[in-house]
DRENDO-1510 file (C-alpha; in Angstrom, 1 decimal, always signed):
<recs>
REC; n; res; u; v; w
REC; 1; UNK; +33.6; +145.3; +115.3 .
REC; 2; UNK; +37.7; +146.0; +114.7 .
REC; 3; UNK; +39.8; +144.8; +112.2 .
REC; 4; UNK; +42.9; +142.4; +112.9 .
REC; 5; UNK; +46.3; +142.4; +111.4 .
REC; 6; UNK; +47.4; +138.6; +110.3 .
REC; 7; UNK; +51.1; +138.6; +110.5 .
REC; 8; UNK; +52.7; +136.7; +107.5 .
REC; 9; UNK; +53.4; +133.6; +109.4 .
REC; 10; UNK; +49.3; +133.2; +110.2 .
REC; 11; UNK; +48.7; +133.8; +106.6 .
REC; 12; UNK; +51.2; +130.9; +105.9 .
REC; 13; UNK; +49.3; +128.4; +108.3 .
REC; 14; UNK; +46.5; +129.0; +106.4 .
REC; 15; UNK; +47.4; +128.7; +103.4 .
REC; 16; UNK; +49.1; +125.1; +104.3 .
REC; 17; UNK; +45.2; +124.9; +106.2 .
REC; 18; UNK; +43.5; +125.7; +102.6 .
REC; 19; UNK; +41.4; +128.1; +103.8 .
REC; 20; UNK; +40.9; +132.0; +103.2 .
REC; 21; UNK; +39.2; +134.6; +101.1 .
REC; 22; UNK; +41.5; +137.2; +100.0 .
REC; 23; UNK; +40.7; +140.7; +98.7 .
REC; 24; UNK; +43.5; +142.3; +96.8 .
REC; 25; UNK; +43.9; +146.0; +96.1 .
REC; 26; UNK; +46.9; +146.1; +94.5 .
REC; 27; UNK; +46.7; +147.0; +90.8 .
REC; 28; UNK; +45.8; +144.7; +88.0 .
REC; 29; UNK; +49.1; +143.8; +86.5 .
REC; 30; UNK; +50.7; +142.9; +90.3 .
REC; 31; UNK; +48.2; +140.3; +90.7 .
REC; 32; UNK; +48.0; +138.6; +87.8 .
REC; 33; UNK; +51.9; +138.6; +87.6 .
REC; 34; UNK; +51.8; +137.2; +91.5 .
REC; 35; UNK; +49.4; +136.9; +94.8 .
REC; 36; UNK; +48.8; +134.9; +97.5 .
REC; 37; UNK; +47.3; +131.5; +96.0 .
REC; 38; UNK; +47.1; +127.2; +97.2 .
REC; 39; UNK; +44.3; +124.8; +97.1 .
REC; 40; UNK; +41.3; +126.1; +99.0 .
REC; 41; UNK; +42.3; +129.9; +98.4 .
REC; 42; UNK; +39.8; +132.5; +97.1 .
REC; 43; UNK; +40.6; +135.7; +95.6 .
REC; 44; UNK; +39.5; +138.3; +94.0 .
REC; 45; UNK; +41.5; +142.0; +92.8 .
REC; 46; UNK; +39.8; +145.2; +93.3 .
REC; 47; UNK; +42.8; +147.9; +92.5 .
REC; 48; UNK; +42.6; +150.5; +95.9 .
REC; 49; UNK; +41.8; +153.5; +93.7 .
REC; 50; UNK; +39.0; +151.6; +92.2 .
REC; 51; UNK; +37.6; +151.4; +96.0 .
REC; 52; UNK; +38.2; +155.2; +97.3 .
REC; 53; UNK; +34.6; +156.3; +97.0 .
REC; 54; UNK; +33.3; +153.4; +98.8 .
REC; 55; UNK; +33.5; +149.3; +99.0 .
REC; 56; UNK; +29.7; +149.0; +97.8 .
REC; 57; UNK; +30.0; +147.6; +94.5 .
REC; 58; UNK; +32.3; +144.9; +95.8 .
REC; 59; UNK; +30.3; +143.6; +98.7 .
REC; 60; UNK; +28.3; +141.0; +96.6 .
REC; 61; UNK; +31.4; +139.2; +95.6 .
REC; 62; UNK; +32.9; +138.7; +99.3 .
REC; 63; UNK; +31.4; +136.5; +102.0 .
REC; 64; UNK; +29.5; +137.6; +104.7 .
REC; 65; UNK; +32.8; +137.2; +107.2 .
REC; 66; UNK; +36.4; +136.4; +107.4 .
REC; 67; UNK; +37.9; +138.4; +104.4 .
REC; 68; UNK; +41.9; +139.2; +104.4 .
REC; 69; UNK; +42.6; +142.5; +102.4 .
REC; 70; UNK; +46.1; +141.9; +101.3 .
REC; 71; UNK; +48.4; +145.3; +99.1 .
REC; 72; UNK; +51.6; +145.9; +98.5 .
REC; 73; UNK; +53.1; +147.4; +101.5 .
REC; 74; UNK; +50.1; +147.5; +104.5 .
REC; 75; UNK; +48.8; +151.1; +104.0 .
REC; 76; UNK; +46.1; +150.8; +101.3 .
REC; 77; UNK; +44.7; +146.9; +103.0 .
REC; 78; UNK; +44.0; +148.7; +106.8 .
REC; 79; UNK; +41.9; +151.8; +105.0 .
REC; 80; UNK; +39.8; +149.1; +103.2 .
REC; 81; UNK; +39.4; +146.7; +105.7 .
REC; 82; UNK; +38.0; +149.6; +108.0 .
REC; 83; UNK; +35.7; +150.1; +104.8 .
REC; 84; UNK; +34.4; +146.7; +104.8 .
REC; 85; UNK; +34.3; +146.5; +108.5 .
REC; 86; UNK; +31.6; +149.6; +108.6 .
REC; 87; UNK; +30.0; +148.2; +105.8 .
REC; 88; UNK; +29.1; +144.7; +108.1 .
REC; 89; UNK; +31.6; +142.2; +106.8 .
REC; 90; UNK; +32.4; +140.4; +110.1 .
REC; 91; UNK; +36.2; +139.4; +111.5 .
REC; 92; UNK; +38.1; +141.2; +108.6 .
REC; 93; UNK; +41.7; +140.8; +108.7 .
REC; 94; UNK; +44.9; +142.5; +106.5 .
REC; 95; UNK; +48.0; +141.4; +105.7 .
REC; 96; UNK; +50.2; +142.9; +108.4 .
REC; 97; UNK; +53.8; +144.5; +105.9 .
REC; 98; UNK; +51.7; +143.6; +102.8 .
REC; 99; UNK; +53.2; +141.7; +99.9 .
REC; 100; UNK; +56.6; +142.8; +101.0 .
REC; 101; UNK; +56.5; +141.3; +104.2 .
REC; 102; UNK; +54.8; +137.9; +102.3 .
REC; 103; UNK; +57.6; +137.4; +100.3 .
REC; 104; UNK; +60.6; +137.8; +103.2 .
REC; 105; UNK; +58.6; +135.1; +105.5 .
REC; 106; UNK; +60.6; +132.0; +106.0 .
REC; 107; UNK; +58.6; +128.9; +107.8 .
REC; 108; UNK; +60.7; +126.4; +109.2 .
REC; 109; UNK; +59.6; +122.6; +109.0 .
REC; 110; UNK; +61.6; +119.5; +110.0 .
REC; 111; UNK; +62.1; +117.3; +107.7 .
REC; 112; UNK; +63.3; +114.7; +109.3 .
REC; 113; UNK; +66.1; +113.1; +111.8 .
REC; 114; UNK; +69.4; +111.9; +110.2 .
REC; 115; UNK; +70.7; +108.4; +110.9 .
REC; 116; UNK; +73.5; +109.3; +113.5 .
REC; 117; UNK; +71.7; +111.8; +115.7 .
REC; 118; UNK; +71.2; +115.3; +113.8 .
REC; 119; UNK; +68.0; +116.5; +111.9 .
REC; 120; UNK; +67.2; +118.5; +108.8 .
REC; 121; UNK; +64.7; +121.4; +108.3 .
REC; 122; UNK; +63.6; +123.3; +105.4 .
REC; 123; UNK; +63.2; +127.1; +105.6 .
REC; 124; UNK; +59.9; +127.5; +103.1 .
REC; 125; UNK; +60.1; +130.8; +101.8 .
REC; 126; UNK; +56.7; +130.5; +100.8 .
REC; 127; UNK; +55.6; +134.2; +99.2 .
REC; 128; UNK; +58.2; +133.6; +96.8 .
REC; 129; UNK; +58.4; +129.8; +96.4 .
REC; 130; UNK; +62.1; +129.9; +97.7 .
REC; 131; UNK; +63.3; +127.3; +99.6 .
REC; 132; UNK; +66.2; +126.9; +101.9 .
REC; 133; UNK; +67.7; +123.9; +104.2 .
REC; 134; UNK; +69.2; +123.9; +107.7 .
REC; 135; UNK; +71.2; +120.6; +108.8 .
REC; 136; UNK; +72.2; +120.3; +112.2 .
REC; 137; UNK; +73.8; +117.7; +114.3 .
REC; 138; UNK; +75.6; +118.0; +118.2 .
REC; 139; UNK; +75.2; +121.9; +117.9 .
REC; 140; UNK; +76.6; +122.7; +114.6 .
REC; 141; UNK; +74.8; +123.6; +111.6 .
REC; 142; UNK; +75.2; +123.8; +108.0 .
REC; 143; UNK; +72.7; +126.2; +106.0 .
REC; 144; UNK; +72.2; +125.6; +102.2 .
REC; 145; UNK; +70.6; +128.6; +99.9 .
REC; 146; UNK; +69.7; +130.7; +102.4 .
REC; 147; UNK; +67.3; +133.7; +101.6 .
REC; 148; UNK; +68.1; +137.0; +101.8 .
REC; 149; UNK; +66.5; +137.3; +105.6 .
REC; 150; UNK; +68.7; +135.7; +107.2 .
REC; 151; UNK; +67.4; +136.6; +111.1 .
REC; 152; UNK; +64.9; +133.2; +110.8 .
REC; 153; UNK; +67.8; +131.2; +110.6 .
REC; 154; UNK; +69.6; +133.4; +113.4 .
REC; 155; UNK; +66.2; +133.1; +115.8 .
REC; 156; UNK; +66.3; +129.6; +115.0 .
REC; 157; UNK; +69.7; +128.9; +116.1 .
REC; 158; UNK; +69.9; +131.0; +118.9 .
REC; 159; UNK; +66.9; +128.9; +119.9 .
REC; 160; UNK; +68.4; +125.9; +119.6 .
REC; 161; UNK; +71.8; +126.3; +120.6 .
REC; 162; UNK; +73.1; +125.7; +117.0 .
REC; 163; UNK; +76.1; +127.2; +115.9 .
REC; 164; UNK; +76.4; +127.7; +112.2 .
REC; 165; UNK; +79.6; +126.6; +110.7 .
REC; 166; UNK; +78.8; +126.3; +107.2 .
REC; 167; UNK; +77.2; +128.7; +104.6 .
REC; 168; UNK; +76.8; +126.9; +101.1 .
REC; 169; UNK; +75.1; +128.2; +98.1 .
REC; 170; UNK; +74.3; +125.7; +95.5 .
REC; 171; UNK; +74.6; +127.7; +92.4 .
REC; 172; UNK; +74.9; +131.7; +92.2 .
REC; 173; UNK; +71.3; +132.9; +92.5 .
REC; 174; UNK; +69.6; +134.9; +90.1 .
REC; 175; UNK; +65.8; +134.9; +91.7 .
REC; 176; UNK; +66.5; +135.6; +95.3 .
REC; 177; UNK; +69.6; +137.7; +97.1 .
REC; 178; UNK; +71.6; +135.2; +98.9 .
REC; 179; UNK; +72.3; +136.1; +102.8 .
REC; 180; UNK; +74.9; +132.6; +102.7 .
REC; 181; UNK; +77.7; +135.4; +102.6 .
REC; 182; UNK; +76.7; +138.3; +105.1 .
REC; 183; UNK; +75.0; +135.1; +107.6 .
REC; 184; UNK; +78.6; +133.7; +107.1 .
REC; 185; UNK; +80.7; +137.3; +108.4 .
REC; 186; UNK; +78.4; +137.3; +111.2 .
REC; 187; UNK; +78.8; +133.7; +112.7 .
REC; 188; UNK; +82.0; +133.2; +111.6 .
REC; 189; UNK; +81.1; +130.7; +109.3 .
REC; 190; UNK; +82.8; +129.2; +106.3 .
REC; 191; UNK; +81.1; +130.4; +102.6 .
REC; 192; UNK; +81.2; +128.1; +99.8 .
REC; 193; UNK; +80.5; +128.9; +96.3 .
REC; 194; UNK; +80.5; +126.8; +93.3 .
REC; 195; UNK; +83.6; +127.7; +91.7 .
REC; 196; UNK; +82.7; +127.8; +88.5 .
REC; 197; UNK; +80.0; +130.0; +89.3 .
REC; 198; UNK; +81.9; +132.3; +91.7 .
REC; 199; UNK; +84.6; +133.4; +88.4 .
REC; 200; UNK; +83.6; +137.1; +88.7 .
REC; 201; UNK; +82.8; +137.1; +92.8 .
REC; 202; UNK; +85.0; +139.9; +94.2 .
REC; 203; UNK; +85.1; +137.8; +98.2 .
REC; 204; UNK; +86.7; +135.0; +99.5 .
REC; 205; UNK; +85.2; +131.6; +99.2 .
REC; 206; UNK; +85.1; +127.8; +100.0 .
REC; 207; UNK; +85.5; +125.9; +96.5 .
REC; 208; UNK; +82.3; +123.3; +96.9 .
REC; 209; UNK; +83.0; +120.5; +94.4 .
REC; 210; UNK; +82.9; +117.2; +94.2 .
REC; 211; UNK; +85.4; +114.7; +96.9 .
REC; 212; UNK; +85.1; +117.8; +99.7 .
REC; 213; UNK; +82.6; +116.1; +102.4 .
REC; 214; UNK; +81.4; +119.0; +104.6 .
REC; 215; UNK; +81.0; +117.5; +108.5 .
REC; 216; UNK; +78.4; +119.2; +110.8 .
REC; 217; UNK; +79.1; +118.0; +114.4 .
REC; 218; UNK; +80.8; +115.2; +116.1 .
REC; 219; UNK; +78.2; +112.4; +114.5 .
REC; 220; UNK; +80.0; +113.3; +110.8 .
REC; 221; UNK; +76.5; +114.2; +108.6 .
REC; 222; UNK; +78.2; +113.9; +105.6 .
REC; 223; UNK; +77.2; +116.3; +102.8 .
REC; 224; UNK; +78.5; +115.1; +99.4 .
REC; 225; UNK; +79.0; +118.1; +96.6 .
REC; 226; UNK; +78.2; +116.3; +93.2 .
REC; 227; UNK; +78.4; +118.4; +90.1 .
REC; 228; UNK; +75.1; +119.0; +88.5 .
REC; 229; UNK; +75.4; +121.7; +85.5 .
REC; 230; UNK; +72.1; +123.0; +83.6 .
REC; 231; UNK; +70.8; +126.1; +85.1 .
REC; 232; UNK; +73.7; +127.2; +85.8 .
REC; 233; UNK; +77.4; +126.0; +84.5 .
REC; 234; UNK; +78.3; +125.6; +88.2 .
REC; 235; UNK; +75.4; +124.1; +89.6 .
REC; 236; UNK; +75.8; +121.5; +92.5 .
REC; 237; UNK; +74.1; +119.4; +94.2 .
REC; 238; UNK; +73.9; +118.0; +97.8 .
REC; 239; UNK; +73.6; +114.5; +99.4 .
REC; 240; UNK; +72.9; +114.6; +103.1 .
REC; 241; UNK; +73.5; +111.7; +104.7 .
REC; 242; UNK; +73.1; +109.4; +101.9 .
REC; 243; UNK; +69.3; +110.0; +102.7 .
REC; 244; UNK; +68.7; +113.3; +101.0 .
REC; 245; UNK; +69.5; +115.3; +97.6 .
REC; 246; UNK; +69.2; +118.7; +97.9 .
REC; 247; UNK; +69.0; +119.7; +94.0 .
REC; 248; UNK; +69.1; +123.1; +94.0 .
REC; 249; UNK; +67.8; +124.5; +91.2 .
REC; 250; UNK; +68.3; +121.9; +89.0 .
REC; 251; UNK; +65.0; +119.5; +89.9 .
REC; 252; UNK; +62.2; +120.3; +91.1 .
REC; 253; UNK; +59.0; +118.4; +92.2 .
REC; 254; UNK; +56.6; +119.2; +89.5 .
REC; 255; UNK; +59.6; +120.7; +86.6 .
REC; 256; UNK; +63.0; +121.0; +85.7 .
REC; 257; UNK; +65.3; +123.6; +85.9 .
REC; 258; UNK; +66.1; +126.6; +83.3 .
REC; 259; UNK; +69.5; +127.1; +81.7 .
REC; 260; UNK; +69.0; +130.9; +80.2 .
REC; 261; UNK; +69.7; +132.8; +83.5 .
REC; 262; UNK; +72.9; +133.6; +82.5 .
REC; 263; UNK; +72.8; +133.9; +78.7 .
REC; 264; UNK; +73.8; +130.4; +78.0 .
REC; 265; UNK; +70.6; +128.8; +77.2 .
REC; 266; UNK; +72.0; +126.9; +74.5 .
REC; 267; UNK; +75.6; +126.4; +75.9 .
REC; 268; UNK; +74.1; +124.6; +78.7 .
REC; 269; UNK; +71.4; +122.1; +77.5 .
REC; 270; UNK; +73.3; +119.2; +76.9 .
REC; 271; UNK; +74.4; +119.8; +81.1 .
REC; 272; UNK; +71.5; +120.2; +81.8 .
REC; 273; UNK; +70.0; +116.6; +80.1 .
REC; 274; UNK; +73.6; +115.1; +81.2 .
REC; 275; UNK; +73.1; +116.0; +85.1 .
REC; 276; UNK; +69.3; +114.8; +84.9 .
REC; 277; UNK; +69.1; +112.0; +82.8 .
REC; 278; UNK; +72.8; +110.5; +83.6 .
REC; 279; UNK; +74.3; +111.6; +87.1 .
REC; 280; UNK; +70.9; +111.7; +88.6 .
REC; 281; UNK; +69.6; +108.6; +87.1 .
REC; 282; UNK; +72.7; +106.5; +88.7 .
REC; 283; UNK; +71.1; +108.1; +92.2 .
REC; 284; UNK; +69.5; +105.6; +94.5 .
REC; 285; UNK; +66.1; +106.2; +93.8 .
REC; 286; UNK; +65.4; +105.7; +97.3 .
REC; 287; UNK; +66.8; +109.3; +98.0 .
REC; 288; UNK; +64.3; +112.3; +98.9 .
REC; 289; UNK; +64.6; +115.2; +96.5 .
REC; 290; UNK; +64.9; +118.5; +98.6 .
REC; 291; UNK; +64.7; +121.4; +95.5 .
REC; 292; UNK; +65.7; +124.8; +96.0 .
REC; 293; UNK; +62.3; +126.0; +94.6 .
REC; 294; UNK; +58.5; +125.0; +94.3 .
REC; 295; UNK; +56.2; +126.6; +91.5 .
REC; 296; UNK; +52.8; +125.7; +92.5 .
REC; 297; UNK; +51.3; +125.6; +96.3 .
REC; 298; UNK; +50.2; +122.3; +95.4 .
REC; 299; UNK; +53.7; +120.7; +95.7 .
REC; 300; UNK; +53.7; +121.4; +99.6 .
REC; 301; UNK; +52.5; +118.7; +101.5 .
REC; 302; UNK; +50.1; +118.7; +104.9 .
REC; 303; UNK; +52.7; +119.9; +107.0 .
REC; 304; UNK; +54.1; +122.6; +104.0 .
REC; 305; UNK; +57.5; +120.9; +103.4 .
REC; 306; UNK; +58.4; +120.0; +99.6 .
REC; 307; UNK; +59.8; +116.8; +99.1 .
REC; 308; UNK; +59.9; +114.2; +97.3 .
REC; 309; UNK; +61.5; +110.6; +96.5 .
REC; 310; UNK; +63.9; +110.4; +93.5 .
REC; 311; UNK; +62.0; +107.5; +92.1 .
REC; 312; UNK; +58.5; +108.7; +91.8 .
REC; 313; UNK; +59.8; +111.8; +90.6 .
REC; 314; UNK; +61.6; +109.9; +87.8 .
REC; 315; UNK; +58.3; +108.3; +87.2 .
REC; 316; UNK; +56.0; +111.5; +87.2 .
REC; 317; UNK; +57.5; +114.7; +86.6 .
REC; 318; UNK; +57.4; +115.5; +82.6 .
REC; 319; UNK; +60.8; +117.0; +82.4 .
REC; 320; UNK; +62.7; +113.9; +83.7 .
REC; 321; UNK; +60.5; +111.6; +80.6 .
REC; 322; UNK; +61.4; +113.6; +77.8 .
REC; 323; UNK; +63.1; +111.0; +75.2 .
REC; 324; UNK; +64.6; +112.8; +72.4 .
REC; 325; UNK; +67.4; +115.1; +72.6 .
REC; 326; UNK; +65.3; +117.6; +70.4 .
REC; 327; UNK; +62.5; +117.7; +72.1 .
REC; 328; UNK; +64.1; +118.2; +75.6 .
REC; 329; UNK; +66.0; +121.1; +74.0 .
REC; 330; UNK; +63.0; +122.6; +72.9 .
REC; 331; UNK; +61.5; +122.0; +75.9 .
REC; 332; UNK; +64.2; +124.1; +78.1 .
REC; 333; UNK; +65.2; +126.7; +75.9 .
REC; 334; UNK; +61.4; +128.0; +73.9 .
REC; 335; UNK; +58.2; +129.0; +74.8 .
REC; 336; UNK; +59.9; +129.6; +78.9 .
REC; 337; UNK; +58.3; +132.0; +81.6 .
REC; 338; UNK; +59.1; +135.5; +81.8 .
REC; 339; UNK; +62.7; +135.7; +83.2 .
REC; 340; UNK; +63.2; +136.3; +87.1 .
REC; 341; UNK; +62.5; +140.4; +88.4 .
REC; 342; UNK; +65.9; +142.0; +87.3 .
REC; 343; UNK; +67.5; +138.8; +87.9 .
REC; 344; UNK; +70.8; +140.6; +86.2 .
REC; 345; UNK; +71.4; +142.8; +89.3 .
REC; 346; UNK; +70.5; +140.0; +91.6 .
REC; 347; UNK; +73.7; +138.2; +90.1 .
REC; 348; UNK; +75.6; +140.9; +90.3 .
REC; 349; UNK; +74.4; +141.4; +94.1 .
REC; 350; UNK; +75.0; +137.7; +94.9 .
REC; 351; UNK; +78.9; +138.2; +93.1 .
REC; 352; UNK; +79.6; +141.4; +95.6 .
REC; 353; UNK; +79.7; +143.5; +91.8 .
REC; 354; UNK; +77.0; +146.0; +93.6 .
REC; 355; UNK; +75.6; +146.7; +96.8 .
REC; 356; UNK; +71.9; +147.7; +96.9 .
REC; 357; UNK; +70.3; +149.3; +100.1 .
REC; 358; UNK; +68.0; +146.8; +101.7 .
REC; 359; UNK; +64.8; +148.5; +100.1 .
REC; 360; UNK; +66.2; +148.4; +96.5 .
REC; 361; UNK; +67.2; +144.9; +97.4 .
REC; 362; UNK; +63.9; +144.0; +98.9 .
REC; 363; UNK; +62.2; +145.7; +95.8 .
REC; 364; UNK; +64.4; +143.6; +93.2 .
REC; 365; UNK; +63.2; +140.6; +94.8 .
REC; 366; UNK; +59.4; +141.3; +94.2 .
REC; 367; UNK; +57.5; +138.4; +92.8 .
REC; 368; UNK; +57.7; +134.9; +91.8 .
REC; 369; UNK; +60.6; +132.7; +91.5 .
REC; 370; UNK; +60.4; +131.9; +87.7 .
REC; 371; UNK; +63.4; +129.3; +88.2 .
REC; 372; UNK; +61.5; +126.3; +86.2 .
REC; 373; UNK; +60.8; +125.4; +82.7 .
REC; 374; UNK; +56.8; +126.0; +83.8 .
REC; 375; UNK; +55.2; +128.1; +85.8 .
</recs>
C-alpha cells in the first residue's frame, strides 16, 4: 500500500461530490475556528502531537479505507498518513499544501452565456468561501473581486484567448487581499475602485460609479455600477447584462452583509437597510444574484456555483424580511461573528498603505471569510 497526495482541486470535486472522511491534525482551536466541511463530509481532529507515539487509539473512529489526512501546511498530514497506512487503513490520501494551499484554490464554473454572444464564470474560492467573476465576450474580459492568486484567472485566459481589459473591485476588501490591482499592471488592464472607498488608496484608479457602463468586447456586455452602501460606505454593485447582479458583499444567498469592517457599524446601517430594502427591491426580481461570498457549503449548487434569483431570495433569506427598523439594526450591528483574520492590515494591503511578503500575506488570509451577519 502507498499513500496519495489529493491536490486541492480533487478535494474540491469532492466536496461538491459530498463524499470524504477527513482526519485533521491540526490543533484544536484551528479546527473549530475553520476546516474543510459540506453536506456528506466527515471529520474528526486528532492534534499531530497527540498522534506522535502512534495512530492506535484513533483507528476505531476512522473507516476501514479512503481517509484524507488534512494539516496546516502538508508536513505533519504525509507522516500520519504513512501511520495509518502501516497500520491497514486502505487508499489514504493527504491534502497536498495543506490548509494553505485549500484556501488559495480557485474553481472556475460557468455560469452561463450572455444574450449577445459572451459568457460568465465564477471563480469559487472555495477554502475560504470567496467568490470571484470572470465576464467575457469576443476575447475581452472583465474580472470582478478577484482573489489574491491571480494565476487561475491568468491560466484561464491564456487558455481561452481572453484578454483582460477590466479589473473591478466592488468594495475595498477587508477578508481577502485583492490581486484586481497587481492582475491589472500585468495585463495592462484598467483598475476600478469605488471612490468612496479608495479615499486613502495611494495608486491610480478607475472611479466605478453609477452612469459609467463598462463594455467587454465588440457584442457591448454592459455592466451597470449601481451604488449599494452597507458594508462598506462605497460598496457597489454590478448588473451584467441586465441578466445578472453581482452584489458584492452586500447580499448573499443565505445572509446579509456586515457594516462594522471599517468602524462604522452604526454610521452605516441605515445604507445598509436603504441599498437592500429600497434600491434592490426596485430590481427585477428576475435577476440572478451573484455574491461576492458564501458562508455555508450548502449554498453551492450540483455543479458548485452560488447563485441565486433575486426573487426567491427576497422571499427566503431572513435578512431581506426583517420589518422594523430596530430589529434590522440589531440584527447587523449585535451579537455578529468574530471579525475577519487581521482584516485591519488587509485594508491597508488592499489601499497600497503596506506591502506584506507573499507569506505574511498568505498567513493574514488564514480562515474563514466572516463577511455576513451569520456564520
Amino acid at each position: 500500500m502507498m499513500i496519495k497526495a489529493l491536490s486541492a482541486k480533487e478535494v474540491a470535486k469532492r466536496v461538491v461530490e459530498g463524499k470524504m472522511f477527513i482526519l485533521d491534525v491540526r490543533n484544536e482551536s484551528d479546527y473549530k475556528d475553520w476546516k474543510i466541511e459540506g453536506k456528506g463530509i466527515e471529520s474528526i481532529n486528532r492534534p499531530y502531537f497527540d498522534l506522535i507515539d502512534g495512530v492506535e487509539d484513533v483507528l476505531e473512529h476512522l473507516p476501514k479505507e479512503d481517509v484524507l489526512v488534512v494539516c496546516a501546511k502538508e508536513g505533519s498530514s504525509v507522516m500520519v498518513a504513512e501511520m495509518l497506512d502501516e497500520a491497514g487503513i486502505k487508499d489514504v490520501n493527504y491534502l497536498e499544501g495543506g490548509m494553505k494551499a485549500w484556501s488559495e484554490y480557485l474553481m472556475p464554473v460557468k455560469i452561463g452565456d450572455l444574450k449577445d454572444g459572451g459568457s460568465i464564470y465564477q471563480f469559487n474560492r472555495i477554502g475560504k468561501g470567496c467568490l470571484s467573476y470572470l465576464v467575457e465576450s469576443n476575447g475581452e474580459a472583465a474580472i470582478i473581486d478577484s482573489a489574491r492568486t491571480i494565476e487561475a484567472y491568468e491560466d484561464f485566459t491564456k487558455q481561452h484567448n481572453i484578454e483582460v481589459k477590466h479589473m473591478i473591485d466592488t468594495h475595498l476588501h477587508a477578508d481577502h487581499i485583492s490581486g484586481g490591482r497587481r492582475l491589472a499592471e500585468k495585463t495592462n488592464a484598467s483598475y476600478w475602485l469605488p471612490p468612496k472607498d479608495a479615499e486613502e488608496v495611494t495608486f491610480s484608479y478607475e472611479a466605478l460609479e453609477e452612469g459609467k457602463d463598462i463594455t467587454i468586447g465588440n457584442t457591448k456586455i454592459e455592466i451597470q455600477p449601481l451604488y449599494s452602501p452597507g458594508h462598506t460606505i462605497g460598496s457597489t454593485s454590478m448588473i451584467v447584462d441586465g441578466q445578472y447582479l453581482l452584489s458584492g458583499d452586500i447580499l448573499f444567498v443565505d445572509s446579509i452583509g456586515r457594516p462594522d469592517l471599517a468602524g462604522k457599524a452604526e454610521d452605516w446601517v441605515s445604507d445598509l437597510r436603504d441599498s437592500l430594502y429600497n434600491k434592490y427591491n426596485n430590481l427585477s426580481k428576475d435577476l440572478v444574484v451573484l455574491p461576492a461570498h458564501f458562508g455555508k457549503i450548502s449554498e453551492l449548487d450540483e455543479k458548485g456555483a452560488v447563485q441565486a434569483p433575486l426573487g426567491e431570495l427576497f422571499e427566503k433569506n431572513e435578512g431581506l424580511n426583517i420589518k422594523s427598523e430596530d430589529e434590522f439594526r440589531k440584527a447587523v450591528t449585535e451579537n455578529l461573528p468574530p471579525q475577519p483574520n487581521a482584516y485591519q492590515e488587509i485594508r491597508e494591503t488592499n489601499m497600497g498603505k503596506i506591502d506584506p511578503s507573499t507569506d505574511e500575506q498568505r498567513d493574514m488570509e488564514i480562515g474563514p471569510n466572516r463577511c455576513a451577519i451569520t456564520e
